[in-house]
C-alpha positions as CSV (number, residue, x, y, z in Angstrom):
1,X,129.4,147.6,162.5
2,X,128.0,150.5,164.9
3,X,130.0,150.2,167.8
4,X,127.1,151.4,169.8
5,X,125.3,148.1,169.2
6,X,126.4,144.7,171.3
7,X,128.4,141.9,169.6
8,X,126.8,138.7,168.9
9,X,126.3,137.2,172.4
10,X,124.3,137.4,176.1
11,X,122.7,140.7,176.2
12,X,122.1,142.4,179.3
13,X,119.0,141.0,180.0
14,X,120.4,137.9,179.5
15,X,118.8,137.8,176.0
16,X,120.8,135.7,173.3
17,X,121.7,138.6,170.3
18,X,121.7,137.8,166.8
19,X,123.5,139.6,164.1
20,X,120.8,140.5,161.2
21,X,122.7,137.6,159.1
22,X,122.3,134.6,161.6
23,X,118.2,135.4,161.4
24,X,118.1,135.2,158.2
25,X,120.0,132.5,158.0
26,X,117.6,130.9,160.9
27,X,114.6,132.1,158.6
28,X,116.0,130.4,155.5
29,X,117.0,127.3,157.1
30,X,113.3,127.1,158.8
31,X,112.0,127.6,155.2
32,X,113.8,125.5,153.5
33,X,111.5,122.8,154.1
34,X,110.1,120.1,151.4
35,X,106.4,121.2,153.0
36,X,107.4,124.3,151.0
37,X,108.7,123.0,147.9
38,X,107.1,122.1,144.1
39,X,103.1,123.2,145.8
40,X,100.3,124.1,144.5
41,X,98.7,127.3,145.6
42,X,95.4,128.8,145.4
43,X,94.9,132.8,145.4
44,X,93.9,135.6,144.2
45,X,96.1,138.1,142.4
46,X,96.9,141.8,143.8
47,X,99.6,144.6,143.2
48,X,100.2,142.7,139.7
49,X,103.4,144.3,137.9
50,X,104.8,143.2,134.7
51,X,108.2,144.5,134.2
52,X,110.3,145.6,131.4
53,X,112.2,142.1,131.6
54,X,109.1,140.1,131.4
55,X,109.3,139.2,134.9
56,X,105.9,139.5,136.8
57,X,106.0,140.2,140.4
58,X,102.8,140.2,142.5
59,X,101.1,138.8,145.7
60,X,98.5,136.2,146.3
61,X,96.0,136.9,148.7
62,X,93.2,135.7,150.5
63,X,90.4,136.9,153.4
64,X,89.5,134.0,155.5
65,X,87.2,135.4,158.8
66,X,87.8,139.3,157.7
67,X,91.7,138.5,157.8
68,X,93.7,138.7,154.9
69,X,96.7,136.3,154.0
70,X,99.4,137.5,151.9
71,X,102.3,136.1,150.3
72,X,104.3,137.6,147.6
73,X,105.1,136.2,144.4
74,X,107.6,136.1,141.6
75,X,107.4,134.8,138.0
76,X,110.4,135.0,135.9
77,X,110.2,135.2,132.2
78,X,111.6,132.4,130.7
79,X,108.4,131.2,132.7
80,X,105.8,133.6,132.1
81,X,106.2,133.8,128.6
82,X,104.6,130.0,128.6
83,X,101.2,131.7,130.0
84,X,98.3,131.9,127.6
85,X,96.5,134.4,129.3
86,X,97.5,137.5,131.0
87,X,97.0,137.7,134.6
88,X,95.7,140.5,136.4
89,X,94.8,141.6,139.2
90,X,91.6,140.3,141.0
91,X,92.0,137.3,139.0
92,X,91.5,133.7,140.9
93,X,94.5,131.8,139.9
94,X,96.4,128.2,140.8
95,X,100.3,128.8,140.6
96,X,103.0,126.2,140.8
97,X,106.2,126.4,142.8
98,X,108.5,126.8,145.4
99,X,109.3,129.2,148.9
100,X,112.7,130.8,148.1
101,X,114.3,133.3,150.6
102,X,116.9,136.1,149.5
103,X,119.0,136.5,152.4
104,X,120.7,139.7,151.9
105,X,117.2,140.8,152.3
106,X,115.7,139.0,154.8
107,X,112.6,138.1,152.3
108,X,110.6,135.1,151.3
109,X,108.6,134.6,147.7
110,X,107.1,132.1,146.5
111,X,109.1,131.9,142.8
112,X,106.0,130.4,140.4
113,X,106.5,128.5,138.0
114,X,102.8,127.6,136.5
115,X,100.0,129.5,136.4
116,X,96.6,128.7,135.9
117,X,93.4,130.2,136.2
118,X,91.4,128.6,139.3
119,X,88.8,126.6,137.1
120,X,91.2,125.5,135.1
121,X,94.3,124.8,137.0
122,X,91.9,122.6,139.6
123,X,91.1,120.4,136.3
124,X,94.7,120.0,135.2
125,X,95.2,118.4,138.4
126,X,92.3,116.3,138.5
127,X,93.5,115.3,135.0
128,X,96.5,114.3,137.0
129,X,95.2,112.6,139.6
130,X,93.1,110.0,137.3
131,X,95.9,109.4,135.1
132,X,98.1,108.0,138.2
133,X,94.5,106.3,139.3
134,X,94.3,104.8,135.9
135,X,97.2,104.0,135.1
136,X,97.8,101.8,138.6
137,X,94.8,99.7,137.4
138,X,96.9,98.8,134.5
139,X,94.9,100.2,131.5
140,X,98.1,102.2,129.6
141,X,99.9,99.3,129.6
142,X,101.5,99.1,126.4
143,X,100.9,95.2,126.3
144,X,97.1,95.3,125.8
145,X,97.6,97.3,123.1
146,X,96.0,95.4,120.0
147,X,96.7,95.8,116.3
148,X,94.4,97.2,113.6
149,X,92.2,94.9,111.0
150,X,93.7,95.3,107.8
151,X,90.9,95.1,106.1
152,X,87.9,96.1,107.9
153,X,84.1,95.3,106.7
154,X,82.8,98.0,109.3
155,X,84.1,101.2,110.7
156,X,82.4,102.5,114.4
157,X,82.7,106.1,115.0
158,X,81.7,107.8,118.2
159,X,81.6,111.0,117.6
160,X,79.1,113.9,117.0
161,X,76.8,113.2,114.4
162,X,76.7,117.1,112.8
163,X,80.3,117.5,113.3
164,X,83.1,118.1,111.1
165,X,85.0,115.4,112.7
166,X,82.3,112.8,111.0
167,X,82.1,114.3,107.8
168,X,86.1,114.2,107.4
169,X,86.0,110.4,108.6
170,X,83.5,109.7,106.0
171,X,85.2,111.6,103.6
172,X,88.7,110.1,103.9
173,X,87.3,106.4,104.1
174,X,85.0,107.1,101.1
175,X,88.2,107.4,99.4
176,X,90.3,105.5,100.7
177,X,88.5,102.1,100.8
178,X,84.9,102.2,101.3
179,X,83.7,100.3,104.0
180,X,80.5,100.7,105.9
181,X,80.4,103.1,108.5
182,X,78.5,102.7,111.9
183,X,78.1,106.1,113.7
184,X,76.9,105.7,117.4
185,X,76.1,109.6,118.4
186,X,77.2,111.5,121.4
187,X,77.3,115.3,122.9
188,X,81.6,115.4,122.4
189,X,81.2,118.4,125.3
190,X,79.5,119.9,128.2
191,X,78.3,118.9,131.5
192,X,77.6,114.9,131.7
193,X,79.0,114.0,128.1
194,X,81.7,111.7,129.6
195,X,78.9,109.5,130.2
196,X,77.0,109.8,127.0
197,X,80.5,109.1,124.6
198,X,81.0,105.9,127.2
199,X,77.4,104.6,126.4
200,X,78.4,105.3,122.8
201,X,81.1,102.9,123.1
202,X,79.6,100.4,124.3
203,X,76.5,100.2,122.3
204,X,79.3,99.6,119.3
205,X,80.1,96.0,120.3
206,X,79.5,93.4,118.1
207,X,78.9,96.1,115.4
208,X,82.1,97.1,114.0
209,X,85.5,95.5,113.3
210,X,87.3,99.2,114.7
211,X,86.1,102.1,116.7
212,X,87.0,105.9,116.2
213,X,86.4,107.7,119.4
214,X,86.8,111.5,118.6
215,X,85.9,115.4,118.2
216,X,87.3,118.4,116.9
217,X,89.8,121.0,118.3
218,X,89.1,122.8,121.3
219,X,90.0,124.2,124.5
220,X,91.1,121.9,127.7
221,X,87.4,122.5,128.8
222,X,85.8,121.3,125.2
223,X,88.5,118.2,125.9
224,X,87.4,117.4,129.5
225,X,84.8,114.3,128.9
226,X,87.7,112.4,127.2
227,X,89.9,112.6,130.6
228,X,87.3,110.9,132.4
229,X,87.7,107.7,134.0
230,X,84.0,106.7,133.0
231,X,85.4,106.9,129.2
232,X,88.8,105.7,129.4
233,X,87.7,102.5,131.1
234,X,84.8,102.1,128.1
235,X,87.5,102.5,125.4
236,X,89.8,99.8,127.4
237,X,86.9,97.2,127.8
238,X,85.8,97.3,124.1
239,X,85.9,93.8,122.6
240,X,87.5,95.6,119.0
241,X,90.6,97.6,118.6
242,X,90.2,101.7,119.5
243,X,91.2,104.5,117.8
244,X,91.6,108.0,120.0
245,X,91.5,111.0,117.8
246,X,90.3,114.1,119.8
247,X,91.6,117.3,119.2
248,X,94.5,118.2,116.9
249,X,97.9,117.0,117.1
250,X,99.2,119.1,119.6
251,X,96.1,118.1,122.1
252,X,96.5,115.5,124.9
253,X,93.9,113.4,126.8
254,X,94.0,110.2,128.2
255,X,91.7,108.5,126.1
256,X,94.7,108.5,123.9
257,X,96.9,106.7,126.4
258,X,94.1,103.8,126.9
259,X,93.4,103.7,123.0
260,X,94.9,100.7,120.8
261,X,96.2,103.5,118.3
262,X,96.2,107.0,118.9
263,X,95.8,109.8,115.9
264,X,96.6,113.4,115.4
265,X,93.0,114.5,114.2
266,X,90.2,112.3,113.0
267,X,91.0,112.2,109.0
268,X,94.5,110.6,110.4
269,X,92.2,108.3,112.4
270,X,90.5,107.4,109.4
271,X,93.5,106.4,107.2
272,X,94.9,104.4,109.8
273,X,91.9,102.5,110.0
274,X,91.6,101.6,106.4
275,X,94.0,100.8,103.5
276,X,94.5,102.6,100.9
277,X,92.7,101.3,97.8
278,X,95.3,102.8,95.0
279,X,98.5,101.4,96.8
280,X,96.7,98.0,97.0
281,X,96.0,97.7,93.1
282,X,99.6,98.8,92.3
283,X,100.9,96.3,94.6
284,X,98.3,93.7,93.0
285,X,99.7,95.2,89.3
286,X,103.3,94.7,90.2
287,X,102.4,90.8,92.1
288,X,100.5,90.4,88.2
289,X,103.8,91.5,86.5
290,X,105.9,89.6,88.3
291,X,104.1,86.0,88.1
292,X,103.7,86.6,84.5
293,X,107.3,86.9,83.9
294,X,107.7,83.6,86.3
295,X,105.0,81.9,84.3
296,X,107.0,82.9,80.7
297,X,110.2,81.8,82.1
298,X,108.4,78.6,82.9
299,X,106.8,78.1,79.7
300,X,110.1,78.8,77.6
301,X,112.1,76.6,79.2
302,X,109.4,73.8,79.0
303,X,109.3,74.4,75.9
304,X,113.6,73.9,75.7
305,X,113.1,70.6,78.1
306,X,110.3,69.5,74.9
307,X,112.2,70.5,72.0
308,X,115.4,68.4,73.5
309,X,113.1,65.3,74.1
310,X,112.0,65.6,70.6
311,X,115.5,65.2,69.2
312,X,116.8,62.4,71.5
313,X,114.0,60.5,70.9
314,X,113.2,60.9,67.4
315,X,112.3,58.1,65.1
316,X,114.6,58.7,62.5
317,X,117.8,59.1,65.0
318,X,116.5,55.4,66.7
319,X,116.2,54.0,63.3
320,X,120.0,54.7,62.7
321,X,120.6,52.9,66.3
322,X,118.9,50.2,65.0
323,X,120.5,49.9,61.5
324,X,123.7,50.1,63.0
325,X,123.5,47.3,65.5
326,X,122.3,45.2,62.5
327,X,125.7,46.1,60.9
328,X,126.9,45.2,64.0
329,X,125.1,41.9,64.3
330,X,126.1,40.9,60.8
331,X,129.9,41.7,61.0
332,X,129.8,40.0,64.6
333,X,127.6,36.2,62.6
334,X,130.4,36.5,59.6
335,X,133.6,36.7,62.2
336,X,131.8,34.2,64.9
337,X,129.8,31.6,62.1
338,X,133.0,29.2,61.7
339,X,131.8,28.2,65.7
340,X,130.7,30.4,67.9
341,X,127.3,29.9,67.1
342,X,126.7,30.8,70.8
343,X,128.0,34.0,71.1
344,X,125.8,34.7,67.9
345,X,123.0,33.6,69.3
346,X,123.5,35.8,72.4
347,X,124.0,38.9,70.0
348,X,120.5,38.5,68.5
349,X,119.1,38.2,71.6
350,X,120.3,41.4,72.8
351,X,119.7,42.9,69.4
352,X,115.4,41.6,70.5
353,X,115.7,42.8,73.5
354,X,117.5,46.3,72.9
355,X,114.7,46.7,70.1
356,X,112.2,46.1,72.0
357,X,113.1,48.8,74.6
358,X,113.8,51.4,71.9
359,X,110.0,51.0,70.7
360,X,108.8,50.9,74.2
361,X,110.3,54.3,74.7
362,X,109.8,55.9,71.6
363,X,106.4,58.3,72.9
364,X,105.4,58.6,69.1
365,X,104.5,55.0,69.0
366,X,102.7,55.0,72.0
367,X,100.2,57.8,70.6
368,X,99.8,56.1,67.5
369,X,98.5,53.2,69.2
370,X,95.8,55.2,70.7
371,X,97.5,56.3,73.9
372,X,98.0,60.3,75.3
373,X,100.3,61.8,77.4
374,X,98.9,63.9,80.0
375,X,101.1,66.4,81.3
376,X,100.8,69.0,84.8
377,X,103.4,72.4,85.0
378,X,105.6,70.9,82.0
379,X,106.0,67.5,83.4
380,X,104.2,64.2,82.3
381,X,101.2,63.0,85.2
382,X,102.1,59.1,86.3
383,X,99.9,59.3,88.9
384,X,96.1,59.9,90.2
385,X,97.7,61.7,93.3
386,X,99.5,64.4,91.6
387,X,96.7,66.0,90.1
388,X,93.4,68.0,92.2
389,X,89.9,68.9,90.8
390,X,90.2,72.5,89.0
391,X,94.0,71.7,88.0
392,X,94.6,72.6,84.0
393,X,96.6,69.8,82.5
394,X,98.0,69.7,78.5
395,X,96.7,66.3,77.0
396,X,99.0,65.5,74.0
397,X,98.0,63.0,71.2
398,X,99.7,61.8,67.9
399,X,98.3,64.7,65.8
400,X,97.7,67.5,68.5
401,X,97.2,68.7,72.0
402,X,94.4,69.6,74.2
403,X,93.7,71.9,77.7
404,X,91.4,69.9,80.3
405,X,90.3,70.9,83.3
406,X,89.8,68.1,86.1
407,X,86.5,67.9,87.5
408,X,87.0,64.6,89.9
409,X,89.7,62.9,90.8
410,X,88.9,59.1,91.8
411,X,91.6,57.0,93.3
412,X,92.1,53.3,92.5
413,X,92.3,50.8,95.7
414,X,95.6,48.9,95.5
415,X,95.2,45.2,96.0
């Protein structure tokens, strides 16, 4: 330190003395204010310098009254590289940032860390403000969203009518799954087409089963109508799911946050919207497939269940029954005749009666009497209740079968 100049201290005026550190330290700590932190500022750009590191220094200026304002600026790279147009000076920008002091120098800036130009960067925070506006009156929230038809008879499309955007909707839903397609026309830009794409909307009710609201690619400025509240309200009152497609994938409105779906570009919008005709025929082919095989299965082992019945109740194997208990019925008169006349008598008597059932069971004599057996899914019918008009039932008869198809079904009152 010059020993020529006073310690910190009481001058000799009386005057309190700094040292050069303390005031910036005062001027840092008077700075360091949230007033001053993550703001907006509005300027134009002078004494623009883009250096070898890619930082850009510069100031922002403005005359208010004759008088100039000045505050100087700094952008780092790993933040200026993000800009998508090069500033210079002259140019009427909004920048984004905080007030920093470097102390050892005794110097504000205002470090930036956004950069728009003015028209622009006053939009962006418009944008901003309606989405907080919109999204306090409820209409992002993801419990309105609704889910797509499946399969829809007509598709709504709000949209240019000589635009690509149409022609690839058509296009993709023409082969997709055809469906009729409803255009309601609107300017998708320019000054008042927020209110022209809401109208659009809304003359759609009632008309389709699912609306596509979209456009092309394009700047922020081309995007603008599909920020506006007047349009993101339209899409959240429709009566029919929405489908926001403006842009390509990388754009962002907030159309797409009130929208039921949202989709990269419009062809996406159009094959969410619709199924897709090829996958439904080979899932319809493999369904096919598979209830033939159940329907085979079915048959053959009907067919086993049949082929079993036939042999357990054939004629010739109950004829053996039958000659055997004779046998029986002899031996059992010869051992019981010298006086048990009783217990013979009670033999025959079974012997009746056990005939008799074998005949009532055996389904050959039945049919040659006349009589069918009707017979639903393998299994005889024994009951008006268990068949429906339009069943197919297999009528069998002593010498062949038959296919019928009931026509009426007519229920007997029980007494």
């Amino acid at each position: 330190m010059d020993p020529a100049l006073p310690a910190a201290g009481m001058g000799e005026t009386g005057a309190l003395v700094l040292r050069v550190s303390e005031v910036s330290g005062i001027i840092m700590d008077a700075l360091d204010i949230q007033a001053l932190q993550n703001i907006w500022v509005r300027g134009e750009i002078t004494n623009h310098k883009l250096q070898p590191s890619g930082h850009r220094y510069f100031r922002l200026s403005e005359t208010v009254h004759q008088t100039m304002s000045v505050i100087s600026c700094k952008m780092w790279q790993s933040y200026a590289r993000t800009l998508d147009f090069e500033p210079r000076d002259g140019l009427a920008v909004l920048v984004f940032g905080s007030v920093e002091v470097y102390e050892p120098h005794g110097s504000y800036n205002l470090i930036v860390r956004e950069m728009r130009q003015a028209g622009e960067g006053e939009k962006h925070l418009l944008v901003e403000r309606w989405k907080r506006e919109l999204q306090a009156e409820g209409l992002f929230d993801p419990a309105r969203k609704r889910e797509l038809p499946r399969f829809p008879s007509r598709v709504g499309v709000v949209t240019a009518a000589s635009g690509a955007a149409f022609q690839d909707i058509c296009t993709v839903i023409g082969r997709r799954f055809p469906v009729d397609i409803v255009l309601s026309p609107t300017p998708v830009q320019g000054e008042g087409a927020h209110l022209e794409i809401a109208a659009a909307i809304r003359r759609l009710a009632g008309k389709a089963d699912v609306i596509i609201v979209g456009r092309g690619g394009g700047s922020f400025e081309d995007l603008f109508p599909f920020n506006h509240p007047d349009v993101v309200r339209a899409i959240a009152s429709s009566p029919v799911p929405v489908v926001s497609a403006v842009g390509h994938e990388v754009d962002w409105v907030i159309a797409d946050l009130a929208a039921d779906r949202r989709a990269p570009t419009p062809s996406a919008a159009a094959e969410l919207v619709v199924p897709d005709r090829a996958e439904i025929l080979r899932d319809l082919s493999g369904m096919r497939d598979r209830l033939r095989t159940a329907l085979l299965k079915h048959a053959v082992r009907g067919r086993e269940v049949l082929e079993e019945l036939k042999l357990r109740f054939h004629p010739r194997r109950l004829q053996r029954r039958v000659d055997d208990l004779h046998e029986r019925v002899a031996d059992a008169d010869g051992r019981l005749r010298g006086g048990v006349l009783r217990q013979v008598e009670r033999g025959r008597l079974e012997f009746s009666g056990l005939k008799a059932t074998l005949a009532a069971r055996n389904p050959l004599a039945l049919l040659a009497r006349g009589y069918s057996i009707l017979e639903k899914d393998g299994r005889a019918v024994r009951s008006a209740r268990e068949i429906a008009r339009g069943d197919r039932l297999r009528l069998r008869m002593k010498d062949g079968r038959g296919l019928l198809t009931v026509e009426e079904v007519f229920h007997d009152t029980e007494v």
